[in-house]
N, CA, C and O of each residue as an XYZ file, in Angstrom:
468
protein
N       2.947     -3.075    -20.868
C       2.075     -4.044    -20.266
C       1.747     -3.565    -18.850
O       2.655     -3.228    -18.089
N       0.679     -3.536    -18.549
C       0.145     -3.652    -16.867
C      -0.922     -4.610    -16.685
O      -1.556     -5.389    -17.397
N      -0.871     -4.127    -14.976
C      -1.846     -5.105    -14.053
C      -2.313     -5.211    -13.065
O      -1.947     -4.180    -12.501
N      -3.052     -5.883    -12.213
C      -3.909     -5.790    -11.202
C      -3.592     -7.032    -10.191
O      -3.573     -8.178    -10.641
N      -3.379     -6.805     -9.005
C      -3.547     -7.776     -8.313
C      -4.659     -7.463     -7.686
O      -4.979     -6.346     -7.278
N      -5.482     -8.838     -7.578
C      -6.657     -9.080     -6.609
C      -6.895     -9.421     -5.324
O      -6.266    -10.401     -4.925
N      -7.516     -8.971     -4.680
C      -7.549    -10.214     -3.240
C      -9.077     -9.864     -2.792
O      -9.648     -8.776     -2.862
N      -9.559    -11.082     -2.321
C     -10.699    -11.059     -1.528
C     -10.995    -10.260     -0.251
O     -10.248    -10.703      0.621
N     -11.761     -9.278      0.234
C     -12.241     -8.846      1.316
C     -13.479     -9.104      2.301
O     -14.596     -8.769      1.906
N     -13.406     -9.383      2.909
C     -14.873     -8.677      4.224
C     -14.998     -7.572      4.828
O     -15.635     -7.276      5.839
N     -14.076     -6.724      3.862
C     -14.031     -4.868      4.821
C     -14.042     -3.903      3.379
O     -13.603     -2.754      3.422
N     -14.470     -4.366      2.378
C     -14.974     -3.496      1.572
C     -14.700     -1.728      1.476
O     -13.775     -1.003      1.110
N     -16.275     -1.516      2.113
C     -15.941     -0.141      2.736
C     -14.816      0.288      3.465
O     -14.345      1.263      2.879
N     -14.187      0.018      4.446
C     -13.352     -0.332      5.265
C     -11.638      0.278      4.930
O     -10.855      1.034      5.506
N     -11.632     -0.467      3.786
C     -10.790     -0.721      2.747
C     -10.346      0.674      2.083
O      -9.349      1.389      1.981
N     -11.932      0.615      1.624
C     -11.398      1.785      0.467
C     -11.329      3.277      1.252
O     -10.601      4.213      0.923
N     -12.217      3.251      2.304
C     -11.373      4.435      3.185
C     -10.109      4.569      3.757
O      -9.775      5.732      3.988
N      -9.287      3.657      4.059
C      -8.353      3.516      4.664
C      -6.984      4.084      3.596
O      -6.159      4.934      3.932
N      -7.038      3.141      1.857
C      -6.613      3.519      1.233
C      -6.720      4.744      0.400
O      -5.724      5.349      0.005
N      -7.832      5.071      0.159
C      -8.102      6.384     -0.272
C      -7.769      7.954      0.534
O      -7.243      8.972      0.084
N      -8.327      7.639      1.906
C      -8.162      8.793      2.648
C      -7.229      8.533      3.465
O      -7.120      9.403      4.330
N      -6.173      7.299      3.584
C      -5.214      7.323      4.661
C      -3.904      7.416      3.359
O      -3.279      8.472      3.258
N      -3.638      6.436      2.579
C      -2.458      5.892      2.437
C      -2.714      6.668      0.939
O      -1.681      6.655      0.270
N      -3.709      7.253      0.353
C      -3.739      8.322     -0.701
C      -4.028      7.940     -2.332
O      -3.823      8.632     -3.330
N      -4.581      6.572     -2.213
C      -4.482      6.223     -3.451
C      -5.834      6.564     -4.376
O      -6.801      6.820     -3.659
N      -6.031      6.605     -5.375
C      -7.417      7.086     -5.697
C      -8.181      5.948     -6.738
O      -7.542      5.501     -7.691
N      -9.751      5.469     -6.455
C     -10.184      4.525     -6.263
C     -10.404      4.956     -7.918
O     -11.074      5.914     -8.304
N      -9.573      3.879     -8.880
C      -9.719      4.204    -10.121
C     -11.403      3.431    -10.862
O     -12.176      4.186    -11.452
N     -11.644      2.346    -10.749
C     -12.568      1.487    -11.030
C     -13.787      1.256     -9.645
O     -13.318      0.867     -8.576
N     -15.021      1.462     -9.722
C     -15.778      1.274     -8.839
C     -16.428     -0.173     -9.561
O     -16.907      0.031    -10.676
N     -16.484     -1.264     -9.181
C     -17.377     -2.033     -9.757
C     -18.063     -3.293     -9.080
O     -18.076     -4.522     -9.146
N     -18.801     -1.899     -8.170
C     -19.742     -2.428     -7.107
C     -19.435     -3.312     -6.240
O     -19.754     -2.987     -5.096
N     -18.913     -4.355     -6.349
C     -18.339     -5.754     -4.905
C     -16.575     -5.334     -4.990
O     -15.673     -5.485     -4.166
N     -16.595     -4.741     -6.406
C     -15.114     -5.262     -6.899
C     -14.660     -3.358     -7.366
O     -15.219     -2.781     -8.299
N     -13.544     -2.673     -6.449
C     -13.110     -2.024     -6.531
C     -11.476     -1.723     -6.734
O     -10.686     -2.022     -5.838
N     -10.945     -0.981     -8.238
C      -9.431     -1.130     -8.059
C      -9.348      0.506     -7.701
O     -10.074      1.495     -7.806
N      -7.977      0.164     -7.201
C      -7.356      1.670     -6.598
C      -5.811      1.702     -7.406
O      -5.142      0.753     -7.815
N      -5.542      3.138     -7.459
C      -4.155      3.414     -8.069
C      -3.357      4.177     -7.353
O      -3.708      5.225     -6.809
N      -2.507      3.803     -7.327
C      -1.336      4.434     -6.302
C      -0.030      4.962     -7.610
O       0.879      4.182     -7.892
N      -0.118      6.062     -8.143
C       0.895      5.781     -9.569
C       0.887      4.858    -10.302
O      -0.097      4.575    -10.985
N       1.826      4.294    -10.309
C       1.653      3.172    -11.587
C       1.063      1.742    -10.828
O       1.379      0.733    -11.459
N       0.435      1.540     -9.854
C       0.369      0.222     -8.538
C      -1.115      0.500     -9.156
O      -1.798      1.521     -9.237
N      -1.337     -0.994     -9.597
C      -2.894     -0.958     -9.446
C      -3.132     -2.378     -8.570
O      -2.270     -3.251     -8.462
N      -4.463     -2.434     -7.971
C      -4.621     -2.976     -7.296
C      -6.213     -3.142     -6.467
O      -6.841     -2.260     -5.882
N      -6.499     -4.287     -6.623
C      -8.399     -4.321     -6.407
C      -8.322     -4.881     -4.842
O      -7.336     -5.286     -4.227
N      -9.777     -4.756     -4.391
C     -10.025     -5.614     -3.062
C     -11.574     -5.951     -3.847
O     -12.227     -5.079     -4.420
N     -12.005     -7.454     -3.728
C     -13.454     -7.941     -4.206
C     -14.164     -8.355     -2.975
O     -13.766     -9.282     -2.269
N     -15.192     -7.672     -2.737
C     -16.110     -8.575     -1.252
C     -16.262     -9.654     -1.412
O     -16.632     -9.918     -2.556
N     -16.134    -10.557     -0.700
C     -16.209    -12.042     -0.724
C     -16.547    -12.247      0.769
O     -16.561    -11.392      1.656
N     -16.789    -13.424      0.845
C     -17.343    -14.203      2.100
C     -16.149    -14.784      2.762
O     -16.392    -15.689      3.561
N     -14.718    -14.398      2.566
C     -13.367    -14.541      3.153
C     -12.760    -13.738      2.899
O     -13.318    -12.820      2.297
N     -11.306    -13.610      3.198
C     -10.604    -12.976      2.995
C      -9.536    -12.944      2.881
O      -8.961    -13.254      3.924
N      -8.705    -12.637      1.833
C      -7.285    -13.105      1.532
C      -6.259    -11.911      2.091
O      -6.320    -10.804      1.556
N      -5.276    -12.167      3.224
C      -4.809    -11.273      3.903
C      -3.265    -11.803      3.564
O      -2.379    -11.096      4.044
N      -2.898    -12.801      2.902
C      -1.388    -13.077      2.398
C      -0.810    -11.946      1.673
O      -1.539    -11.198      1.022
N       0.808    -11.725      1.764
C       1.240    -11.338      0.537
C       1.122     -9.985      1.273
O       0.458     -9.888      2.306
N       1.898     -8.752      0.621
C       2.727     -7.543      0.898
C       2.169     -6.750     -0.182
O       2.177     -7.178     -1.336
N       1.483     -5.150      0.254
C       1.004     -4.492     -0.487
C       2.253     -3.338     -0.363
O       2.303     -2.613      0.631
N       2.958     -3.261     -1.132
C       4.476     -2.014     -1.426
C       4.236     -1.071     -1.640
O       4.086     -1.129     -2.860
N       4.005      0.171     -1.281
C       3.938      1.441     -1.904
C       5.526      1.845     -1.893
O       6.384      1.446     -1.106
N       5.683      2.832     -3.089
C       7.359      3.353     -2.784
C       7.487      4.862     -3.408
O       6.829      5.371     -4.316
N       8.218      5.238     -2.868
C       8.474      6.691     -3.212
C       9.478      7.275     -4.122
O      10.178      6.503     -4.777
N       9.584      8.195     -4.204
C      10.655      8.994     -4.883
C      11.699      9.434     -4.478
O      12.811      9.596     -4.979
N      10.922      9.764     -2.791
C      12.190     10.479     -1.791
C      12.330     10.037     -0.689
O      11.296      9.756     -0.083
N      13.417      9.848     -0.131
C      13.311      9.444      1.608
C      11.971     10.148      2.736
O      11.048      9.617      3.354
N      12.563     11.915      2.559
C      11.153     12.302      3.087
C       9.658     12.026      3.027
O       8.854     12.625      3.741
N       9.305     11.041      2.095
C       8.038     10.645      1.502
C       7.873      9.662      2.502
O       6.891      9.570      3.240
N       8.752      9.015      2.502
C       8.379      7.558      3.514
C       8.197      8.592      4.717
O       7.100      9.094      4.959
N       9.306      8.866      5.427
C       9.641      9.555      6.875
C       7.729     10.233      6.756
O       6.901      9.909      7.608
N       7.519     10.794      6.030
C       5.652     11.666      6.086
C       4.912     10.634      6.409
O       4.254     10.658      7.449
N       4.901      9.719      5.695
C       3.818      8.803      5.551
C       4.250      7.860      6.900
O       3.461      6.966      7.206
N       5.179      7.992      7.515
C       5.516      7.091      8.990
C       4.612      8.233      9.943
O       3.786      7.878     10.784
N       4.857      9.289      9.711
C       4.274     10.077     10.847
C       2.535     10.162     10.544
O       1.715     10.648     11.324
N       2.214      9.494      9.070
C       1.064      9.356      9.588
C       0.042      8.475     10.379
O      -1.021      8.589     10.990
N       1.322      7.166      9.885
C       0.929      5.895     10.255
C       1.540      5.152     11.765
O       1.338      4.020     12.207
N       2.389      6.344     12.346
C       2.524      5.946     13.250
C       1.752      5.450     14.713
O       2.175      5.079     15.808
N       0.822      5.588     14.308
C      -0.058      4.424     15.655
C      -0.100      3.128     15.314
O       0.046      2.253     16.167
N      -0.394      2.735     13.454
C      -0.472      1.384     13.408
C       0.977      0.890     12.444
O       1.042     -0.187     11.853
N       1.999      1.865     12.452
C       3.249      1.030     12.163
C       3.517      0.041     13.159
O       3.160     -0.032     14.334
N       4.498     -1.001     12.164
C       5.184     -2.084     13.283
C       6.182     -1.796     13.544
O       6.734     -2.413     14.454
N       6.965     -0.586     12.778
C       8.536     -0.302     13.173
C       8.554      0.908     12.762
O       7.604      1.468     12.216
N       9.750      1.449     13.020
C      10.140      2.424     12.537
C      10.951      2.866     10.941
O      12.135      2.545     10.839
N      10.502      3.349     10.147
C      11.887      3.713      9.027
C      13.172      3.278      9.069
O      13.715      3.776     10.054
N      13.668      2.807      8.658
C      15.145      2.223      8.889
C      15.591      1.823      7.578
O      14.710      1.294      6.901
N      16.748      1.938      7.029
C      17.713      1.278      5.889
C      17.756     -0.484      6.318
O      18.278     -1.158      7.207
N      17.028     -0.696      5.315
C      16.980     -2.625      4.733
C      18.300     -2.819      4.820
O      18.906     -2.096      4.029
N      19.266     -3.792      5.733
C      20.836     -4.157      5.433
C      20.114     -5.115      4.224
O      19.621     -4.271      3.476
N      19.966     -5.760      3.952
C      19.578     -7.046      3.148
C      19.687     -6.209      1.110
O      20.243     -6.624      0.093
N      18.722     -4.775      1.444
C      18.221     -4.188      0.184
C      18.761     -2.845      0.430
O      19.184     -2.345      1.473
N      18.628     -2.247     -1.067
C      19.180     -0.928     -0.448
C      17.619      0.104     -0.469
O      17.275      0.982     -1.261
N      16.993     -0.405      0.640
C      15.927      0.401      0.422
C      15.719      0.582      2.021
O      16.268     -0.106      2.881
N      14.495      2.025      2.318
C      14.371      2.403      3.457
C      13.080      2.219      3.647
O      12.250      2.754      2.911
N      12.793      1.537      4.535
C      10.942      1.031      4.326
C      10.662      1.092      5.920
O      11.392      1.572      6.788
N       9.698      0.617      6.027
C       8.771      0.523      7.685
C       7.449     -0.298      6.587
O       7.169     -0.356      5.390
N       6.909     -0.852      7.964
C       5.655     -1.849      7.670
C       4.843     -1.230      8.757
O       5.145     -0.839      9.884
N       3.324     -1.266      7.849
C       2.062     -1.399      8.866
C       1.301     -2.214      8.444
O       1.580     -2.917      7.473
N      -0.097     -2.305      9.250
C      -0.880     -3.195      8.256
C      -2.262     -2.555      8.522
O      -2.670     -1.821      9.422
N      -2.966     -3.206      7.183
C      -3.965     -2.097      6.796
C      -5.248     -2.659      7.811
O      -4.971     -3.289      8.832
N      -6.757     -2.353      7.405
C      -7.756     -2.810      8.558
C      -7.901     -4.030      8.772
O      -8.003     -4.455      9.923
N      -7.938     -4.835      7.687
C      -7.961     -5.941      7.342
C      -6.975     -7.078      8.037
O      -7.362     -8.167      8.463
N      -5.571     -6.567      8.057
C      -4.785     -7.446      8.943
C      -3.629     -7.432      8.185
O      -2.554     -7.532      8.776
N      -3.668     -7.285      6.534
C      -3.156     -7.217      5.537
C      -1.644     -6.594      5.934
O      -1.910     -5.565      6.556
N      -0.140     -6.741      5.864
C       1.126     -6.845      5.362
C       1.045     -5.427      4.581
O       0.439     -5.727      3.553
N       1.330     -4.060      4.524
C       1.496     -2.787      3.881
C       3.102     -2.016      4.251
O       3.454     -1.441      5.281
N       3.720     -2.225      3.213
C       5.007     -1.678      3.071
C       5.141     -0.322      2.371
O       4.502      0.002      1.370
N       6.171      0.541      3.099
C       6.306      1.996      2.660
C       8.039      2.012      2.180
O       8.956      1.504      2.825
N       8.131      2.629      1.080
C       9.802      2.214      0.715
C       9.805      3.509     -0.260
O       9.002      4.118     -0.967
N      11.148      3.577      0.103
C      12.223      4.497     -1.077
C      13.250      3.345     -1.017
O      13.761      2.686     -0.112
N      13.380      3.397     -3.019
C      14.831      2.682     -3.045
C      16.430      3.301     -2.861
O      16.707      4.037     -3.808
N      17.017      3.231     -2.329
C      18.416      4.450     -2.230
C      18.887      4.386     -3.722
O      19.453      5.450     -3.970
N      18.878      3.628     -4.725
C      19.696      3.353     -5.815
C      18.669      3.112     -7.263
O      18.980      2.771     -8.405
N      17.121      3.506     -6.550
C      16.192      3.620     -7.708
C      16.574      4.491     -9.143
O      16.600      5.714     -9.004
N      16.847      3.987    -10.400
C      16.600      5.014    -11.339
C      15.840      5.978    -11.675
O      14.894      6.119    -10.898
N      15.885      6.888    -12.745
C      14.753      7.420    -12.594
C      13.449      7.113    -12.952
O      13.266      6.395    -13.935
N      12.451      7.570    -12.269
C      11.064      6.895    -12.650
C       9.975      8.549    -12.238
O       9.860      9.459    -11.418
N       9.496      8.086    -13.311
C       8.162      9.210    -13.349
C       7.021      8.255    -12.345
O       6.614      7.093    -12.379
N       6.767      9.515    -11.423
C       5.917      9.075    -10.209
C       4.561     10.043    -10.456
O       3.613      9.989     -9.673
């Protein structure tokens, strides 16, 4: 089984550059207002709308610690923190947020099984 989460935009364009050419995902579905993107197995749309839904946590996660640590050094102007081990989870994440205003999480799990990425 899979799926899509949706959310409304006013940054469209915006959007799909940011994710495509920043955070690497590749824009699987074009459908004109309504575009999904895939990040491995993460699918995930933004629809132009006349608002914009900026709730809620977009997760990307990795395979390897070094994956996050890369992707901090790219995002380090608009991270909010630094990489650090979750006490709460056993995972190593940092947050930024995307153009929009949007909640974007970067994670390796320490205790992930294996998973084809």
């Amino acid at each position: 089984m899979a799926g899509i989460v949706f959310f409304k935009t006013e940054m469209l364009e915006e959007l799909t550059e940011f994710y495509v050419h920043e955070v690497g995902c590749s824009l699987w579905m074009d459908q004109k207002d309504c575009r999904i993107f895939r990040h491995g197995t993460f699918l995930f749309a933004f629809c132009q709308r006349d608002a914009a839904e900026t709730g809620g946590v977009l997760t990307f996660f990795y395979p390897e610690r070094r994956k996050v640590d890369a992707i901090y050094d790219h995002f380090r102007e608009i991270a909010l923190d630094r990489p650090k081990m979750n006490p709460n989870y056993p995972i190593y994440n940092f947050y930024a947020k995307d153009p929009e205003g949007r909640l974007v999480e970067f994670q390796y799990f320490t205790n992930a099984p294996e998973w084809e990425f």
